[in-house]
KOLTORVO-686237 format. One line per 3 residues: their letters; for each residue y negated, z, x of N, C-alpha, C. Coordinates in steps of 0.2 Angstrom, whole numbers, plus 5000, padded with zeros to 4 digits. Atoms other than C-alpha are relative to their C-alpha. Example, Ala and Ser with C-alpha at 12.3 -4.5 7.8 and 13.67 -1.06 7.14 Angstrom:
2
AS) 5006,5000,5004,5022,5039,5062,4994,5000,5004  5006,4999,4996,5005,5036,5068,4995,5003,4996 $
END
This chain:
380
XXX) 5005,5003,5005,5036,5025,5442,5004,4998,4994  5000,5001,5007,5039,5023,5424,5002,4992,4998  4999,5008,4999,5045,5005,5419,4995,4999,4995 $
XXX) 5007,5002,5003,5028,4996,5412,5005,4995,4997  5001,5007,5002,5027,4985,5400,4995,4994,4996  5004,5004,5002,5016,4972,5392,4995,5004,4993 $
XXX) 5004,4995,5008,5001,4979,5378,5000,4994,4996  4999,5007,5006,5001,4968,5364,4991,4998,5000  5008,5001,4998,4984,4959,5371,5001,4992,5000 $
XXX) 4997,5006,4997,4984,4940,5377,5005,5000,5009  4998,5000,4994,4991,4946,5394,4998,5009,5002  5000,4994,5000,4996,4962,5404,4994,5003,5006 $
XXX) 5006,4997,4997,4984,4976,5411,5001,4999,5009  5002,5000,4994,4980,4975,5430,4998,5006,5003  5001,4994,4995,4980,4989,5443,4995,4995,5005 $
XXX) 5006,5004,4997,4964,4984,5452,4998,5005,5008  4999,4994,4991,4964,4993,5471,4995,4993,5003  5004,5004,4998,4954,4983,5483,4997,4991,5002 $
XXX) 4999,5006,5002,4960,4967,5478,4999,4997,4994  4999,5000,5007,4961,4969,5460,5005,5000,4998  4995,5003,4999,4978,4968,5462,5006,5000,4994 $
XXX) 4995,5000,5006,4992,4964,5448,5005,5005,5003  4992,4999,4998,5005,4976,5448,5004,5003,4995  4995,4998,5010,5010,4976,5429,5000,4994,5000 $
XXX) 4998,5007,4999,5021,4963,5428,5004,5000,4990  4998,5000,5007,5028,4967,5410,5006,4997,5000  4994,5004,4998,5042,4956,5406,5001,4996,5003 $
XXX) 4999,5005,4996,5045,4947,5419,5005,4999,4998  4992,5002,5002,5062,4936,5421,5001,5000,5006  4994,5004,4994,5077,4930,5430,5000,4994,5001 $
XXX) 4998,5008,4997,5083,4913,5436,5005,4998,5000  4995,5004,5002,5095,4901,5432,5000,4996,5007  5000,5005,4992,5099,4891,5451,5002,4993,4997 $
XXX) 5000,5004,5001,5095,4874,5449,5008,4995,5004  4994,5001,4995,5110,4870,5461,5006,4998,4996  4994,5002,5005,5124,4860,5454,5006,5000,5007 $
XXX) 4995,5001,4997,5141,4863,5460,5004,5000,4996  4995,5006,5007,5158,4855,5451,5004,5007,5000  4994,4995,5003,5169,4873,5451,4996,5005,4998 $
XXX) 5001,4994,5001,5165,4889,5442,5002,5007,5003  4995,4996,4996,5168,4901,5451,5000,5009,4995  4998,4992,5006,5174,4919,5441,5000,5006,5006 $
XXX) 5000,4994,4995,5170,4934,5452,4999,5005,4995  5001,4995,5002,5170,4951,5449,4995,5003,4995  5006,4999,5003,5159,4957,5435,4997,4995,4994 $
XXX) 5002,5004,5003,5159,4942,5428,5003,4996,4993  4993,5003,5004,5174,4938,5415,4996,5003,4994  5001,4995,5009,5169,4943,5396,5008,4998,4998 $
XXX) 4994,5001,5005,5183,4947,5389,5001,4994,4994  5000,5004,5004,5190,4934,5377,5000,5000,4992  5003,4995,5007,5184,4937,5357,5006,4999,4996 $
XXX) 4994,4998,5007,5197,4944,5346,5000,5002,4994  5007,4999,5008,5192,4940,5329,5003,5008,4995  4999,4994,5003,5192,4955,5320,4995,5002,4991 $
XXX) 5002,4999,5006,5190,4960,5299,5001,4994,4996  4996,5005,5003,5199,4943,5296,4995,4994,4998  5006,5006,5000,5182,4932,5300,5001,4996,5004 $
XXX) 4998,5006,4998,5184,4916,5305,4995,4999,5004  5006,5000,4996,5169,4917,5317,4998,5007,5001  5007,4992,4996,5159,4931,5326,4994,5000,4998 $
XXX) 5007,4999,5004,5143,4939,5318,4997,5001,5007  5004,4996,4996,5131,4941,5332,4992,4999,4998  5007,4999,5003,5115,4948,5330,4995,5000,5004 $
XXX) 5003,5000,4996,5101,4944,5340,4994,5003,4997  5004,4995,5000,5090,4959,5340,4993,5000,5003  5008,4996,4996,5070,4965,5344,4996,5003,4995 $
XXX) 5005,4995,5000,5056,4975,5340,4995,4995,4997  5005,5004,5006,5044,4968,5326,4992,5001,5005  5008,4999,4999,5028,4974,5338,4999,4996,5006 $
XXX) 5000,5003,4993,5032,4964,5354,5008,5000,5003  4991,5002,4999,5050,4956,5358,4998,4993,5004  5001,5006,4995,5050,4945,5375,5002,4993,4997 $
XXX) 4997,5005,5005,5052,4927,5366,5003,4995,5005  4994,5005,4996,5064,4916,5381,5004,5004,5000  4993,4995,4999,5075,4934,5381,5003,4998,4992 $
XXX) 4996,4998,5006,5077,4933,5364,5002,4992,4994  4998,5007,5003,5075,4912,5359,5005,4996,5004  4996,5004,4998,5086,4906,5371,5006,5002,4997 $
XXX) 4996,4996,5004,5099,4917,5366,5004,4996,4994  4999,5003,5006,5097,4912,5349,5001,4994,4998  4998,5009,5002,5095,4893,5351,5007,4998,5002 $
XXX) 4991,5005,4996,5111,4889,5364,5008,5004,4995  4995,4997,5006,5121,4901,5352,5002,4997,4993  5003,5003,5007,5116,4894,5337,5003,4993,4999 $
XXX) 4999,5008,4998,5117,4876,5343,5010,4999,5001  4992,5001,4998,5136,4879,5350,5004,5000,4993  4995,5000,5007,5143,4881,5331,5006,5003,5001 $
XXX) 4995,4998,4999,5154,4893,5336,5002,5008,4998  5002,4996,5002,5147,4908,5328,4995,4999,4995  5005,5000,5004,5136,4914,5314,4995,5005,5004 $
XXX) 5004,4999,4999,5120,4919,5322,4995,5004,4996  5006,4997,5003,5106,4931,5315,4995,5002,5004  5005,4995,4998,5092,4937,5320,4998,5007,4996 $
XXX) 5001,4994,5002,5089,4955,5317,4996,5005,5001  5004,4996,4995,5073,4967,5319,4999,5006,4994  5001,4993,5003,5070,4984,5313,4997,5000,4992 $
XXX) 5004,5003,5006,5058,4977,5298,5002,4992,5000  5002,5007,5002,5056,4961,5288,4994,4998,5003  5007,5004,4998,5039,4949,5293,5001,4998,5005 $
XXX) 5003,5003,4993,5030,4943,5307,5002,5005,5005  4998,4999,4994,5036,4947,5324,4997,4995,5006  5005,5004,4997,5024,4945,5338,5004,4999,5007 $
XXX) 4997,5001,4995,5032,4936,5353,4996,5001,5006  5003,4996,4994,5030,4942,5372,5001,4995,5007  5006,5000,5001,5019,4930,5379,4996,4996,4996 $
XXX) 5004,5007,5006,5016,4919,5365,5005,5000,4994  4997,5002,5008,5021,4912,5347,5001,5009,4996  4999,4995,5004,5026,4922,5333,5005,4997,4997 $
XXX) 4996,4999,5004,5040,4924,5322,5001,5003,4996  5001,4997,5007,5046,4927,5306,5008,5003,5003  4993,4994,5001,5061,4944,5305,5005,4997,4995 $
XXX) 4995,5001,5004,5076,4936,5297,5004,5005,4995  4998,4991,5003,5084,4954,5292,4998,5004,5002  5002,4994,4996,5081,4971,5295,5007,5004,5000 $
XXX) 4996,4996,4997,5092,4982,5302,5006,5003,4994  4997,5000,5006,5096,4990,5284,5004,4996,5000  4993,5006,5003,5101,4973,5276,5006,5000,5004 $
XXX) 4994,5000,4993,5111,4970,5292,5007,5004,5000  4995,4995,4998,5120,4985,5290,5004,4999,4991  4995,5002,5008,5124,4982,5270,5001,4995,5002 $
XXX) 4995,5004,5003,5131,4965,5271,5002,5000,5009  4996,5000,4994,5139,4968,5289,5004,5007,5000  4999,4994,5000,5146,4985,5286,5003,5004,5008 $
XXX) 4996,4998,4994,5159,4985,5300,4996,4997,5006  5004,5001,4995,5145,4979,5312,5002,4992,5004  4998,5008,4996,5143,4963,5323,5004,5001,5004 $
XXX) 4996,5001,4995,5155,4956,5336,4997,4999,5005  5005,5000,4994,5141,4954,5349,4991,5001,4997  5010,4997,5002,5121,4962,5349,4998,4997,5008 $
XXX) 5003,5002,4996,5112,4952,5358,4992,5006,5002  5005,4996,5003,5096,4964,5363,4995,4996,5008  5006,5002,4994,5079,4957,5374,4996,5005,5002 $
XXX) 5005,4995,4996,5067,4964,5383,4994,5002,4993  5004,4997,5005,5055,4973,5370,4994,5004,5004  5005,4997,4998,5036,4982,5372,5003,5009,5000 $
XXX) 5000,4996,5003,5044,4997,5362,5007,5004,5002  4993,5001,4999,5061,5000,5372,5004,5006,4998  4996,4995,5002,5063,5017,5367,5000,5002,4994 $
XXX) 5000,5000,5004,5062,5013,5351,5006,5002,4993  4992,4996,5005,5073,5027,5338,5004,4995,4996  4996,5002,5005,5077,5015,5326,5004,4995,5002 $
XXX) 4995,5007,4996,5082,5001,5338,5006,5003,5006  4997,4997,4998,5090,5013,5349,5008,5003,4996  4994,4997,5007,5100,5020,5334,5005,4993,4998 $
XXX) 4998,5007,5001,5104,5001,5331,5005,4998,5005  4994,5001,4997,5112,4998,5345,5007,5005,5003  4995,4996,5000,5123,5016,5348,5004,4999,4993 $
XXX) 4996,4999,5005,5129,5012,5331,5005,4993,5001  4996,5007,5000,5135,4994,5335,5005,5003,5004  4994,4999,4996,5144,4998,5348,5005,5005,4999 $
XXX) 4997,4997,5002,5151,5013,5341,5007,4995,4994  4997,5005,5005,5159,5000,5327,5003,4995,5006  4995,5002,4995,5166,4990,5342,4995,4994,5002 $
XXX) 5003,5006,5000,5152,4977,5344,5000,5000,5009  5002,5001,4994,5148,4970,5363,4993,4999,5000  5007,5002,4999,5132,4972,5367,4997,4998,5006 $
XXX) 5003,5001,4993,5121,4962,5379,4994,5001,5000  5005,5001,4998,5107,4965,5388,4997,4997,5002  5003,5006,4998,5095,4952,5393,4994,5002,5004 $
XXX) 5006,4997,4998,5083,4957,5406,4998,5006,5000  5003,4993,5003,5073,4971,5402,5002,5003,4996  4997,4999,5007,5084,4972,5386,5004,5006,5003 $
XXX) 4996,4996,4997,5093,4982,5398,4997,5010,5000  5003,4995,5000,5082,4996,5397,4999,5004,4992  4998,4996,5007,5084,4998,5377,5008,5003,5003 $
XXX) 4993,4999,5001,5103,4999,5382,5000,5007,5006  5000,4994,4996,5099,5013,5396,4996,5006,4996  5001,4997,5003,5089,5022,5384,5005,5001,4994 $
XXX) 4996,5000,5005,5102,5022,5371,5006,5004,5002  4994,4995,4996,5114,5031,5383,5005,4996,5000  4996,5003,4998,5125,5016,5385,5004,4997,5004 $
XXX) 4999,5001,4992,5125,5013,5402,5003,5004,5005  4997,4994,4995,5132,5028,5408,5008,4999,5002  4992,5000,4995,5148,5027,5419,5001,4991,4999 $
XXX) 5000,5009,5001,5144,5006,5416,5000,4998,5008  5000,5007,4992,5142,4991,5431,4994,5001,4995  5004,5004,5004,5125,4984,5425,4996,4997,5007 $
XXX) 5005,5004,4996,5110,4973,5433,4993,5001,4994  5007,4998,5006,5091,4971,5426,4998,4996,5008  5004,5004,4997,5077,4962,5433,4996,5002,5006 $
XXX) 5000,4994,4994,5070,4965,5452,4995,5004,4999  5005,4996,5003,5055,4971,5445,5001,5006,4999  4999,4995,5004,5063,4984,5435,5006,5004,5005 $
XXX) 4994,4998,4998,5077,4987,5448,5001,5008,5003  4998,4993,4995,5074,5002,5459,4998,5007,4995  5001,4996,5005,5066,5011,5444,5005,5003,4994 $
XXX) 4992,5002,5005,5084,5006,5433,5003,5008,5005  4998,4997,4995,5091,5017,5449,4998,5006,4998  5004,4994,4997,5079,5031,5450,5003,5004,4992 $
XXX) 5000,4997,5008,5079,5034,5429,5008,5000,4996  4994,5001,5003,5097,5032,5428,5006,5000,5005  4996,4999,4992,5109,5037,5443,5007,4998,4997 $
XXX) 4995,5001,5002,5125,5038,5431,5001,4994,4998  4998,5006,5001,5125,5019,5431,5001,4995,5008  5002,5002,4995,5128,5008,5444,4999,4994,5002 $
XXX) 5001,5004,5000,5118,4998,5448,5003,4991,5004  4996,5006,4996,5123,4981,5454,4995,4993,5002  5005,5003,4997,5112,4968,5466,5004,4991,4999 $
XXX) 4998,5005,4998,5115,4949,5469,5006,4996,4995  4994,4999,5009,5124,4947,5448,4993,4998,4999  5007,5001,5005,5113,4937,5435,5004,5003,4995 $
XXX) 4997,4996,5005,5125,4945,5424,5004,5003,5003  4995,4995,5000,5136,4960,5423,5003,5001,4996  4996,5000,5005,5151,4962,5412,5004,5008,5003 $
XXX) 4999,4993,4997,5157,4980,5411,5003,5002,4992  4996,5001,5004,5170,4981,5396,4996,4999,4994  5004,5003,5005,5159,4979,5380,4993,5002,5001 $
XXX) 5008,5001,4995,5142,4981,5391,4998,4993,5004  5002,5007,4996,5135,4964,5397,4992,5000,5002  5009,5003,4998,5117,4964,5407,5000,4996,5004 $
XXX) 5002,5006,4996,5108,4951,5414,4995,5001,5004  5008,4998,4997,5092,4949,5425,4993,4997,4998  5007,5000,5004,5080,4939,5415,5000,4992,4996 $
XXX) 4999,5004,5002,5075,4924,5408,5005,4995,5000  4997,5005,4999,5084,4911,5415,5008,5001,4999  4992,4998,5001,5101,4921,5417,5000,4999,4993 $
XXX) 4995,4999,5008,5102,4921,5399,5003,4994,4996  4998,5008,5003,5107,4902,5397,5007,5000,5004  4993,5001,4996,5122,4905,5410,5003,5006,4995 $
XXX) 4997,4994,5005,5126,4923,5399,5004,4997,4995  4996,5004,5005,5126,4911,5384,5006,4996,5001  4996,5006,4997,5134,4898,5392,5009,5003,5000 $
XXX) 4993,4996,5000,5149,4912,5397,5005,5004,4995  4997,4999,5007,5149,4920,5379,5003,4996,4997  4995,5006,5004,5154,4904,5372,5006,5000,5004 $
XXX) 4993,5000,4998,5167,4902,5384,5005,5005,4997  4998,4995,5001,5173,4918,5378,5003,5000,4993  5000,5001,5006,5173,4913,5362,5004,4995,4998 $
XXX) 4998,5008,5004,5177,4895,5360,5004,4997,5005  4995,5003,4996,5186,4891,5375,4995,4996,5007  5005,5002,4996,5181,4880,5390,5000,4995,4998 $
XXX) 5003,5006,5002,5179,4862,5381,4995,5004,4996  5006,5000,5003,5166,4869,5371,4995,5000,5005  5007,4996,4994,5155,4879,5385,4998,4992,5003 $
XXX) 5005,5005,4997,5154,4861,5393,4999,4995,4997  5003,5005,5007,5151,4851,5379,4992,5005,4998  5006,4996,4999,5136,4865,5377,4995,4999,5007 $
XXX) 5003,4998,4993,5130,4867,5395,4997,4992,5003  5002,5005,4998,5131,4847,5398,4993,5001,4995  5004,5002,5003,5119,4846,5382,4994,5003,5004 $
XXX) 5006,4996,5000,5106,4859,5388,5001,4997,5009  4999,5004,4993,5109,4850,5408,5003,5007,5005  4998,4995,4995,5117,4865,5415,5006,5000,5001 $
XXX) 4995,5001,4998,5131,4862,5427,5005,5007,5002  4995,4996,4994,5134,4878,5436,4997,5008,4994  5002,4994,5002,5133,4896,5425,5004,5005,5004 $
XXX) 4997,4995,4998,5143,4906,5438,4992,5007,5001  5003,4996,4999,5135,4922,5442,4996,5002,5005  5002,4997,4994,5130,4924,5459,4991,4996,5000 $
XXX) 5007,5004,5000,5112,4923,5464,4997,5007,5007  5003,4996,4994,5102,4932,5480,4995,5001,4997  5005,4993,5001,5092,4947,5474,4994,4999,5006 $
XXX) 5006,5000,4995,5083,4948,5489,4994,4996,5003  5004,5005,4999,5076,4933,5487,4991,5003,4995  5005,5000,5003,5063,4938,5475,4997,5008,5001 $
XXX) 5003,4993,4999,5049,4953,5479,4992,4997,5001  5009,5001,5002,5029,4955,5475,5000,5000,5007  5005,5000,4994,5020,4949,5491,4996,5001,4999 $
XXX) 5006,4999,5001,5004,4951,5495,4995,4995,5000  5001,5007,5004,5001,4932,5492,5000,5000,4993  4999,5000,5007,5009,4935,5476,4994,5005,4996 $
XXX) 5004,4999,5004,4997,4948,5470,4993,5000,5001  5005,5004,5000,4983,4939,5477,4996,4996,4993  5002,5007,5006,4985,4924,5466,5000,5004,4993 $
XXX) 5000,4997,5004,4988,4936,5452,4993,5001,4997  5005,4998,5001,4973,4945,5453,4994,4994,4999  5005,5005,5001,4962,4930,5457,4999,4993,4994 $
XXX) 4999,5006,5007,4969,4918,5442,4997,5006,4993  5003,4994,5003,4965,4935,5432,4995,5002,4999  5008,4997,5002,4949,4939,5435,4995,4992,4999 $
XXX) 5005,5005,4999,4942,4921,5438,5000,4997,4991  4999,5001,5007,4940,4921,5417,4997,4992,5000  5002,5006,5001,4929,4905,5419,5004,4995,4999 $
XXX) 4995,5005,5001,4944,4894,5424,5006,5001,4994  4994,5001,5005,4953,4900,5409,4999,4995,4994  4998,5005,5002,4961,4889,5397,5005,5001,4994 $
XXX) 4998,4999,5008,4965,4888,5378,5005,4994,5000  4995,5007,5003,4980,4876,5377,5006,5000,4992  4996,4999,5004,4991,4869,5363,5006,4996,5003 $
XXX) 4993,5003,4999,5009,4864,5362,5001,4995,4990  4999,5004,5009,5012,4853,5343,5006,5001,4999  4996,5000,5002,5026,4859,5334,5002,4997,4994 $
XXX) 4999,5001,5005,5036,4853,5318,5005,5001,4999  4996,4998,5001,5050,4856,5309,5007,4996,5004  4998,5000,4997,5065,4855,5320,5001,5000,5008 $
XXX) 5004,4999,4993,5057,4857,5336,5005,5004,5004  4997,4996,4996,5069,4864,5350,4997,5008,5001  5004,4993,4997,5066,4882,5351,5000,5003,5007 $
XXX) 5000,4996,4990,5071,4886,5369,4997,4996,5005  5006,5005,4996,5061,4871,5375,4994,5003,5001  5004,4996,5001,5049,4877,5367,4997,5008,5004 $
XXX) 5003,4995,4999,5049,4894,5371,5000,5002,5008  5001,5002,4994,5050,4889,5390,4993,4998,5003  5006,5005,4996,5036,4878,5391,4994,5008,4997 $
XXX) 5008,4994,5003,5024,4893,5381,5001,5004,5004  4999,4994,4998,5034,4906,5391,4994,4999,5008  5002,5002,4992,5028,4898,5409,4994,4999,5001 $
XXX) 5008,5001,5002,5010,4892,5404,4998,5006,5000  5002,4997,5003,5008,4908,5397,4999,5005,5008  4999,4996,4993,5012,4918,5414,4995,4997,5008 $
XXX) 5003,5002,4994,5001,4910,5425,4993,5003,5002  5007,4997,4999,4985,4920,5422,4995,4996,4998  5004,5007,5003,4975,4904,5419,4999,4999,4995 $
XXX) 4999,5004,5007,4980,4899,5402,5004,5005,4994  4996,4998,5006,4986,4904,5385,5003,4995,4994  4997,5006,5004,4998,4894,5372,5001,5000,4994 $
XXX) 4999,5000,5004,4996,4891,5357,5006,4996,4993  4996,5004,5003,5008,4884,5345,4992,4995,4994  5003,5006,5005,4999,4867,5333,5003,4997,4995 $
XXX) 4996,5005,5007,5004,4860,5317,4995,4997,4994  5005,5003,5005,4996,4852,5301,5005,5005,4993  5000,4993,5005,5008,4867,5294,5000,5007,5003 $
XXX) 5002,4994,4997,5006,4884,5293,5006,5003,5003  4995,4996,4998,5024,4889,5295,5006,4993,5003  4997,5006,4999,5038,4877,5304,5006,5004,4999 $
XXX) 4991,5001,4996,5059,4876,5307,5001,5000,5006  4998,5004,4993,5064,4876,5322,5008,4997,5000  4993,5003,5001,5081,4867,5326,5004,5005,4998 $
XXX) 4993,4997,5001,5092,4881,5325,4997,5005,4996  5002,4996,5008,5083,4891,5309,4995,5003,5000  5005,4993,4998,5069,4902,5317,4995,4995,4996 $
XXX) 5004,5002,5003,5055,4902,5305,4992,5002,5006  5005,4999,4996,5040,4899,5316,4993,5000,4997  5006,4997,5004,5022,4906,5310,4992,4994,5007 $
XXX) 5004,5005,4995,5010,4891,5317,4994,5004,5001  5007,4995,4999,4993,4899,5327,4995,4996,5000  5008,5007,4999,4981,4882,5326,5004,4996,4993 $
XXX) 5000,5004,5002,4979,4871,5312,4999,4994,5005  5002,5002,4995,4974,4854,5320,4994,4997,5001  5006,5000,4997,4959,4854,5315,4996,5005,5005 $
XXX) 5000,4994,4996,4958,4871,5325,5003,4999,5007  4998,5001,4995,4966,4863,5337,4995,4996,5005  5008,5004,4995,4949,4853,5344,4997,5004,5004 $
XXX) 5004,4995,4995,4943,4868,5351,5004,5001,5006  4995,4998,4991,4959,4871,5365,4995,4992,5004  5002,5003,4991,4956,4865,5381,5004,4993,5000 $
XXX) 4998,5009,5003,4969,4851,5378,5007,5002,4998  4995,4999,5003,4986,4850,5372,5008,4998,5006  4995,5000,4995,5003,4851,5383,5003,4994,4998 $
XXX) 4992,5005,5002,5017,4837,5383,5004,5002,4998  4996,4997,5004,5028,4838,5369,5007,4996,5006  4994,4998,4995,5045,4843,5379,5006,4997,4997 $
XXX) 4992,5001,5005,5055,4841,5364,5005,4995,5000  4994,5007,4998,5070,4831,5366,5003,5001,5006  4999,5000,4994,5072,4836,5384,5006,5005,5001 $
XXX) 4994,4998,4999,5088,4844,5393,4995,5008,5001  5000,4994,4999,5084,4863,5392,4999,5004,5009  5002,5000,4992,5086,4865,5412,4997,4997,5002 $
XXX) 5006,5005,4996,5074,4851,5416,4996,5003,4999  5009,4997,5000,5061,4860,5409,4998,5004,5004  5004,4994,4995,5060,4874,5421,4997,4995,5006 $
XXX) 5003,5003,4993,5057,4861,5436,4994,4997,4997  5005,5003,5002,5045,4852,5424,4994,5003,4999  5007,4995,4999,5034,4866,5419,4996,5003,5005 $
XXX) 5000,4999,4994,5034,4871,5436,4994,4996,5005  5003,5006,4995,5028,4854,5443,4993,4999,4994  5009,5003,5008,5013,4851,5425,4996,5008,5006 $
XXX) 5003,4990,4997,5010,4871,5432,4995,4998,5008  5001,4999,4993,5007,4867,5449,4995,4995,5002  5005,5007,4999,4996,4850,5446,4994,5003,4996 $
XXX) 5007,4996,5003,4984,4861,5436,4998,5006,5004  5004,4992,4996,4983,4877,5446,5002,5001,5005  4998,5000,4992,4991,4873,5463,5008,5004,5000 $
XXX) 4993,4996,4998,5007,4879,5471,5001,5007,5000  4998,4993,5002,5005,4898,5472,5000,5002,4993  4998,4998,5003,5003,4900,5457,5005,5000,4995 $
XXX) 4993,5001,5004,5018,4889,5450,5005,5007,5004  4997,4992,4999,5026,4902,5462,5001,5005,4997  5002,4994,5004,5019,4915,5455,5005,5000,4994 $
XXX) 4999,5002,5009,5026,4909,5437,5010,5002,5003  4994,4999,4999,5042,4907,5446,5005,5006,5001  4999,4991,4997,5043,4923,5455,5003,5004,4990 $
XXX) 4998,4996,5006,5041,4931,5437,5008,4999,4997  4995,5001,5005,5055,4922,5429,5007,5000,5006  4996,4998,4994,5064,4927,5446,5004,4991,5000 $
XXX) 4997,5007,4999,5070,4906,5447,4998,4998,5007  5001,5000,4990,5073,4902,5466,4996,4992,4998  5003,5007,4998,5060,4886,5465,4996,5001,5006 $
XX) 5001,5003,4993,5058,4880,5481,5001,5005,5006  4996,4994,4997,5068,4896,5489,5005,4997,5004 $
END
């Protein structure tokens, strides 16, 4: 089977058999293990090389890449925030075109560069491409974009399903990689000249880096820093965001669709009655990986959809993303209610927190359910 992904709708289509049963999961995610332990442990696969500044820059360009028509937004906003936040690099965002860029399951964003500009004032290419999970993954010009980076020496990661731009791109071949379990045995089937790798929230495989989903991507970043700035940064970073432990290991076999799981799916899906228009209030400086946690989780429950709120049309977020607000607030009278604003919270609390708001509104399966997707071993 073909690897699915999301329509640009409020939520993804439904295989209906005699349950109605979900079994388009779109972008799902990975998991960050809430688990603290005091060593890091370095295992195979998991080293990034140390960054070697290169063309006499005093920092590393990374480019944080998507697809103007659907680009996963915790693949591609965490990423951007923990990077950004570290001051250890110059950060861009960079999409095929300039404008609006519709995130996948919620908010919108404004394109900082396009691919072009990108390329005139970087000539010699970034030091690291960041690339997410996207609707459009075999998309030529994004494809084109990243066989050119790395040809120019750039490291490129995969984040999740981003994994599947970088298999399409033809740069996985004779690689290590990982991808999310969703997409896993399909990664396999569509791609035998790589090899796959289980029981890794990331894989490092000389200038190829995959992850497994959401969550990996805060330990990914957490490791790039290291790579970059050393180990007094990474934990001056990881303390901020509450994350103790970014080694890599995580048990694969823990997550797989049950028949509980697409149960709850189906039922919170089709029971449209119980659904639910929520907002979140943003303003300028607003955390964006809080942020795009709390929209991403809500949004995943079949239940509900998240709206961003402000009294402006367009916001800041802390680390520069131009955010395109989707409720004024007198428009905002019409939701269902509005979320607790997160901001200011440690980046890792929020999973448990969204998790436990999740579960007081719609019960425990299908906080599961939310968890499952984002592959996060809650209560595993």
């Amino acid at each position: 089977m073909k690897h699915l992904s999301p329509q640009p709708n409020r939520f993804v289509k439904l295989f209906c058999g005699s349950l109605a049963l979900l079994l388009l999961f779109g972008f799902v995610e990975y998991g960050i293990s809430s688990e603290i332990t005091k060593v890091q442990i370095q295992e195979e696969g998991s080293k990034i090389p140390t960054y070697q500044s290169r063309f006499g820059r005093k920092q590393p360009i990374i480019a944080v890449i998507g697809e103007n028509r659907m680009t996963e937004l915790t693949d591609f906003m965490i990423p951007y925030g923990v990077l950004t936040s570290a001051k250890i690099a110059k950060v861009i965002s960079v999409f095929p075109k300039t404008g609006p860029v519709q995130m996948f399951p919620a908010l919108k964003i404004e394109a900082e560069k396009s691919f072009d500009l990108f390329d005139s004032e970087y000539p010699e290419g970034a030091d690291y491409v960041i690339v997410p999970a996207v609707h459009y993954s075999n998309d030529p010009s994004l494809l084109s974009f990243v066989q050119k980076q790395l040809a120019k020496g750039s490291t490129i990661v995969g984040v999740c399903d981003g994994v599947w731009v970088l298999a399409n791109a033809g740069v996985l071949k004779d690689h290590k990689a990982t991808g999310h379990w969703f997409s896993f045995s399909n990664l396999e089937k569509e791609f035998p000249e790589t090899s796959w790798i289980k029981d890794r929230r990331y894989v490092a495989d000389r200038k190829i880096i995959t992850t497994t989903g959401i969550t990996a991507s805060i330990p990914v970043s957490l490791t790039l820093i290291e790579a970059i700035s050393g180990k007094e940064k990474v934990i001056e970073v990881a303390a901020s965001l509450g994350a103790k432990d970014w080694k890599p290991t995580h048990k694969s076999s823990d997550f797989y669709l049950s028949g509980k799981d697409m149960y709850i799916a189906a039922k919170n899906y089709l029971g449209f009655w119980n659904y639910e228009n929520l907002g979140v209030q943003v303003s300028d400086g607003i955390d964006e990986v809080v942020l795009a946690l709390q929209a991403d989780s809500f949004s995943r429950t079949y239940r509900s959809e998240v709206f961003s709120v402000s009294d402006q049309k367009q916001i800041r977020t802390k680390s520069g993303l131009l955010l395109h607000v989707d409720k004024t607030q007198a428009e905002a009278a019409s939701l269902d209610s509005i979320l607790e604003n997160l901001n200011g919270i440690a980046a890792v609390t929020a999973y448990d927190k969204n998790l436990a708001e999740i579960e007081s509104r719609y019960g425990t399966n299908t906080a599961a359910f939310v968890a499952l997707q984002m592959e996060y071993p809650w209560r595993r």
